[in-house]
N, C-alpha and C positions, 0 to 999 in steps of 0.2 A: 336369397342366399348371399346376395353381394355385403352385406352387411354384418356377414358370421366373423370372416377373417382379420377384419379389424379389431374386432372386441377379443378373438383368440391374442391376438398380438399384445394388445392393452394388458391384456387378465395377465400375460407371462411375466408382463416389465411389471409388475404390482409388486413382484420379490426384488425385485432389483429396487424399486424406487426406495421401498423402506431401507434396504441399507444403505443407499443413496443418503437419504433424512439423518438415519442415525449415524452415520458416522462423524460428522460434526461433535455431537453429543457426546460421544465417547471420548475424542479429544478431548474437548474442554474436561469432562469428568477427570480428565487423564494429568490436566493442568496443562496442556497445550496452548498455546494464544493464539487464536486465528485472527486471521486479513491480516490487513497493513498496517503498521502504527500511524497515528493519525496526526502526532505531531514531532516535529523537530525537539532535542532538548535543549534545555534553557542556554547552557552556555552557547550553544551555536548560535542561537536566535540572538542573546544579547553581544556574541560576535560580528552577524553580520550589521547589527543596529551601529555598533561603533566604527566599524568599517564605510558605513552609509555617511557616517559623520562627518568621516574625517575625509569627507570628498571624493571615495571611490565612486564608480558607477557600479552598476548593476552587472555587466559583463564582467568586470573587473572582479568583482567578489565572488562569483562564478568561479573562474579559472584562478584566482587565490586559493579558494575551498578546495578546488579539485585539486591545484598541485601541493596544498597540506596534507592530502587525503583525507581531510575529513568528511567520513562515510554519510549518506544518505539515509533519509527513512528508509527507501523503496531498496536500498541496496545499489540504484543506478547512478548515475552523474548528475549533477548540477544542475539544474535549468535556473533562469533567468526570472521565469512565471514561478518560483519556489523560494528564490531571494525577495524579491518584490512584496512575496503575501507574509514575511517576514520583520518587512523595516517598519521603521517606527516614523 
């Protein structure tokens, strides 16, 4: 009998899992865009390249970025390892 009360547990979350699954699906149906955007746009990227140019560092294009406010993918601040996978 030690083995009834797991499978009772499993069998209840079987409802819950599906609309777990589907609810992704219903967004996108919905025209939602999920996860992160995966890339920076162009004009950024060919800003920080001309920035890299003209002799800044890498910190330095960072805290340029931030105090233009030019916004993130992620919504967060600047890093360092996000400028870098950037330059040309």
């Amino acid at each position: 009998m030690t083995g009834f009360g797991p499978t009772l547990l499993w069998r209840s979350g079987s409802r819950q899992d599906e609309r777990t699954k589907d609810a992704p699906a219903a967004k996108e149906a919905a025209g939602v865009r999920l996860g992160r955007p995966t890339s920076i746009p162009a004009s950024v990227s060919s800003q920080i390249v001309e920035l890299r140019a003209a002799g800044l560092t890498l910190r330095s294009i960072v805290e340029r970025l931030a105090l233009e406010g030019v916004p993130t993918v992620s919504g967060g601040g600047w890093q360092i390892s996000t400028v870098r996978a950037r330059r040309a």
